[in-house]
LOMI-610378 format. One line per field, with one value per residue (C-alpha): y negated, z negated, x; chain; residue number from 1. Coordinates in nm, 2 decimals, m for minus. Last residue first. Layout:
LOMI-610378
north	(Y ...)
up	(Z ...)
east	(X ...)
kette	(A ...)
nr	(NUM ...)
***
This chain:
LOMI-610378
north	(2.36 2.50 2.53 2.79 2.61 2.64 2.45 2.20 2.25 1.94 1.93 2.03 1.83 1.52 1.53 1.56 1.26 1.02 1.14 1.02 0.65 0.62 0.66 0.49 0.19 0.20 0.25 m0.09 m0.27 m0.19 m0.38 m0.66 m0.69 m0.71 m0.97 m0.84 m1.04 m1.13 m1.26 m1.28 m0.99 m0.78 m1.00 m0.87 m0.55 m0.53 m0.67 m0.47 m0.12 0.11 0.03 m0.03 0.27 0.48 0.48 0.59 0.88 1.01 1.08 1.21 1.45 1.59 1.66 1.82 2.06 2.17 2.21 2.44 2.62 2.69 2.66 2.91 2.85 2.54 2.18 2.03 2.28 2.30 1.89 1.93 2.21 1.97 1.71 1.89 2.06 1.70 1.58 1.90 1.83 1.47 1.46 1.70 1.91 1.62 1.40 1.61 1.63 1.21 1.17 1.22 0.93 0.84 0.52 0.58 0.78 0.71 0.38 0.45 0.66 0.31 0.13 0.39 0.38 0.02 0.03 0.07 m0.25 m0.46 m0.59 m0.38 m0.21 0.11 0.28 0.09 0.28 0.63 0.62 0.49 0.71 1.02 0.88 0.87 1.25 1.38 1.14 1.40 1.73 1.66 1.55 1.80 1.90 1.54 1.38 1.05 1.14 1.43 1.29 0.97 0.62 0.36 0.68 0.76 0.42 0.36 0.76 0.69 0.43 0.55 0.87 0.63 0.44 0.71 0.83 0.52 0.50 0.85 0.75 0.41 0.59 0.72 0.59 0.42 0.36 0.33 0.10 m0.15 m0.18 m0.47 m0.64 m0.74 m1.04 m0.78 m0.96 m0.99 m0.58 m0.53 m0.73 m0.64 m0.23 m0.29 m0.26 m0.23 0.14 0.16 m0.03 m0.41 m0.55 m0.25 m0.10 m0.50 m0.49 m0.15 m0.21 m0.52 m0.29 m0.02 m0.24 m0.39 m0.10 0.00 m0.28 m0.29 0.06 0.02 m0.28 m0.10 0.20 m0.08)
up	(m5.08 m5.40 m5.22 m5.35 m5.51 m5.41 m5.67 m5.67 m5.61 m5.74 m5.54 m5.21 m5.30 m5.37 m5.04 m4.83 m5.04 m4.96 m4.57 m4.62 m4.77 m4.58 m4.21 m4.35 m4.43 m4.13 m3.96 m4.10 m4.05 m3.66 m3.70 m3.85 m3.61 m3.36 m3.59 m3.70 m3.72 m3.95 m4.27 m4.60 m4.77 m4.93 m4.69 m4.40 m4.47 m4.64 m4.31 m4.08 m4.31 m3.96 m3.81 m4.13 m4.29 m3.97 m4.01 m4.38 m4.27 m4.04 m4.31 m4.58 m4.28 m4.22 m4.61 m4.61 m4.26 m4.44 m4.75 m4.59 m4.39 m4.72 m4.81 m4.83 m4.49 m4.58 m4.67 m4.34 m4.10 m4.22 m4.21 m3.80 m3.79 m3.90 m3.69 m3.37 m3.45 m3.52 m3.14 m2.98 m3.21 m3.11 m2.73 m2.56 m2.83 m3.03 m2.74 m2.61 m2.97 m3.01 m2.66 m2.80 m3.01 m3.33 m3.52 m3.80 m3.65 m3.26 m3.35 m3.39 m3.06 m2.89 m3.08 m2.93 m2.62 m2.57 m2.67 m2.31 m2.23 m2.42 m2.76 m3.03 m3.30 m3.24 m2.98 m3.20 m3.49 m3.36 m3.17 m3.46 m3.69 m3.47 m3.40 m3.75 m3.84 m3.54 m3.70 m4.04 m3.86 m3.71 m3.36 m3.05 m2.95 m2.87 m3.01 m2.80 m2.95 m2.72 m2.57 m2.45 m2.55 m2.24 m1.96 m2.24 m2.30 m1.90 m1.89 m2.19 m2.07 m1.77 m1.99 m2.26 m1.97 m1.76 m2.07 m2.16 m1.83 m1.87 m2.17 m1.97 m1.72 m1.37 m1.29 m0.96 m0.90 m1.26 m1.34 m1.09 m1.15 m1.33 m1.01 m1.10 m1.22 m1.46 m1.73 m1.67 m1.58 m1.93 m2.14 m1.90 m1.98 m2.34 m2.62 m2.99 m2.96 m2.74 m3.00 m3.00 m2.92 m2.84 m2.61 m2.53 m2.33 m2.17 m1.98 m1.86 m1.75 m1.63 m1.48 m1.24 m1.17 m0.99 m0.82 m0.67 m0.56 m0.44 m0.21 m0.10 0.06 0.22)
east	(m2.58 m2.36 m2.04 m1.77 m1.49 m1.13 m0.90 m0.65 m0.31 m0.19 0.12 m0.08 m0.41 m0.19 m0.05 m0.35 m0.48 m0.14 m0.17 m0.54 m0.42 m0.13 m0.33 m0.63 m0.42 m0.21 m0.52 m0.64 m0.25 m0.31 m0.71 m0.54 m0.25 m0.56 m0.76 m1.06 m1.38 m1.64 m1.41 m1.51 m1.35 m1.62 m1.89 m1.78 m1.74 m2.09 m2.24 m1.98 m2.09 m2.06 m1.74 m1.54 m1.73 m1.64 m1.31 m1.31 m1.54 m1.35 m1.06 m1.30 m1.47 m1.14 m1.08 m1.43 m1.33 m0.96 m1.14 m1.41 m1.18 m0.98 m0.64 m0.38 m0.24 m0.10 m0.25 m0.07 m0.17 m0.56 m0.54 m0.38 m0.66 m0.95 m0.87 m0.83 m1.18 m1.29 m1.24 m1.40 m1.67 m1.74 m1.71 m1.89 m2.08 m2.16 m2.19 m2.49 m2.62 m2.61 m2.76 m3.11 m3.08 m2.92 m2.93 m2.67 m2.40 m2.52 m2.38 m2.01 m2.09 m2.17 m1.91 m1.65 m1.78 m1.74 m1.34 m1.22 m1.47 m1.27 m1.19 m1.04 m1.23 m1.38 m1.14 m0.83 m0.93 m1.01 m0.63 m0.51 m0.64 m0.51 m0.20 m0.12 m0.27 m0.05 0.25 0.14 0.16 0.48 0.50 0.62 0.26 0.19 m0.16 m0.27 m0.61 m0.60 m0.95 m0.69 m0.73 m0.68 m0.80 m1.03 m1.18 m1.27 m1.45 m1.63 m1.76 m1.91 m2.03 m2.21 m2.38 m2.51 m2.61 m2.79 m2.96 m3.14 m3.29 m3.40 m3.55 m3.51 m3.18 m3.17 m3.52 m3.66 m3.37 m3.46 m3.80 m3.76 m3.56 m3.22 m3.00 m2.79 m2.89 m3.24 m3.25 m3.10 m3.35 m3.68 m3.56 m3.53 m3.28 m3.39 m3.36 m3.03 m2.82 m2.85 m2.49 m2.29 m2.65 m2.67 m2.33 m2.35 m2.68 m2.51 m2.26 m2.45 m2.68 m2.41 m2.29 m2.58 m2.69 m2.28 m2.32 m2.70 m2.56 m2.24 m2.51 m2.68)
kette	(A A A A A A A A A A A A A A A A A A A A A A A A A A A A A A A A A A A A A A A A A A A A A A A A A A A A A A A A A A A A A A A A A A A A A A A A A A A A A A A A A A A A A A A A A A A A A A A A A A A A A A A A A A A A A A A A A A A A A A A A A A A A A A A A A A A A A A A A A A A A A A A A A A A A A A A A A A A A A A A A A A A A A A A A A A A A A A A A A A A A A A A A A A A A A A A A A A A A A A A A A A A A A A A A A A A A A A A A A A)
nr	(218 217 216 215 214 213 212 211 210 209 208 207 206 205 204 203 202 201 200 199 198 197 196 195 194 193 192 191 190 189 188 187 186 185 184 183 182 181 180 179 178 177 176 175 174 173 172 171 170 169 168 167 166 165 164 163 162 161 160 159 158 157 156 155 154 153 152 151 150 149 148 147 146 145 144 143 142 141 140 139 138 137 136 135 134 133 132 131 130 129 128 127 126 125 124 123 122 121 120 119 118 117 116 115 114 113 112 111 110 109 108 107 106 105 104 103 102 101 100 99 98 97 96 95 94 93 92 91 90 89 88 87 86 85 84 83 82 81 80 79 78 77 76 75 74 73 72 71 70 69 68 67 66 65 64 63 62 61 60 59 58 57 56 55 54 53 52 51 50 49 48 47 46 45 44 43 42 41 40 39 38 37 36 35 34 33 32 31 30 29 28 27 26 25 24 23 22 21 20 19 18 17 16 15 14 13 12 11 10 9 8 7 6 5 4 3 2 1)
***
């Protein structure tokens, strides 16, 4: 019996998991994911409680399977230079988004927490999304040089995670741009490669440049 509710279980987490990357959790329902998993409606009220509660059962499952493949360290080694800690962190963000598999799940599902949030979105802020930037943000701070700002060291992060997710999160313009729907998996290495060079190229062009510290206005 106790097998049974095992095997139930998982198999609405991963149907479950399949239409929250497809559909996001808001245009997903509870008939939808119960159909796919071949199980009762009131399936997920019994094991889960809700749907809310569902999703986060979701989110952490997955996140478990794409950290073991893409580790919370970003793959980051205290012995690399500044700049390969900026590479592996790209590629590490990259290749959670865009490659095929379940290990990359929970990065489409936090991709789509960015623009159709739910209550989970300040649970993985604190859990998962913070902890991940404030490694970011001191690996830029180290590269500009103690004589930069917090602030610049935070905006110049935020320019670097933002190039990832417009891939993720702009598909239909994407797609359109340069007429292809898909990403190849060379294609998707040769995309951090890009956003690797291309922030690395930025970093470096505020440090010969020197550019100014300007108070915010907001």
């Amino acid at each position: 019996m106790e097998a049974d509710n095992i095997s139930k279980k998982m198999a609405i987490i991963e149907a479950a998991g399949e239409i929250f990357v497809e559909k996001g959790f808001h245009a997903t329902t509870v008939r939808q994911i119960c159909a796919r998993a071949g199980v009762n409606i009131a399936a997920i009220n019994y094991y889960f409680g809700d749907k809310k509660k569902l999703y986060m059962e979701v989110l952490r499952y997955y996140q478990n399977i794409a950290f073991k493949k893409y580790p919370a360290d970003m793959g980051i080694k205290e012995a690399d230079s500044p700049r390969q800690k900026i590479n592996s962190f790209i590629h590490l963000m990259i290749m959670r988004m865009f490659e095929k598999g379940k290990p990359t799940w929970f990065g489409k599902l936090l991709a789509r927490e960015f623009v159709e949030p739910t209550g989970a979105l300040d649970i993985l802020i604190e859990e998962v999304i913070r902890p991940s930037f404030i490694i970011l943000a001191a690996i830029v701070k180290e590269i500009l040089g103690e004589e930069s700002t917090d602030k610049t060291a935070c905006l110049c992060a935020m320019s670097i995670v933002g190039q990832c997710l417009y891939f993720r999160n702009s598909p239909q313009i994407v797609s359109r741009i340069l007429n292809k729907d898909n990403f190849s998996r060379q294609e998707i290495i040769e995309l951090a490669e890009h956003i690797s060079h291309f922030s690395l190229s930025a970093l470096e062009y505020y440090i010969t440049k020197k550019l100014p510290e300007r108070e915010s206005r907001v």
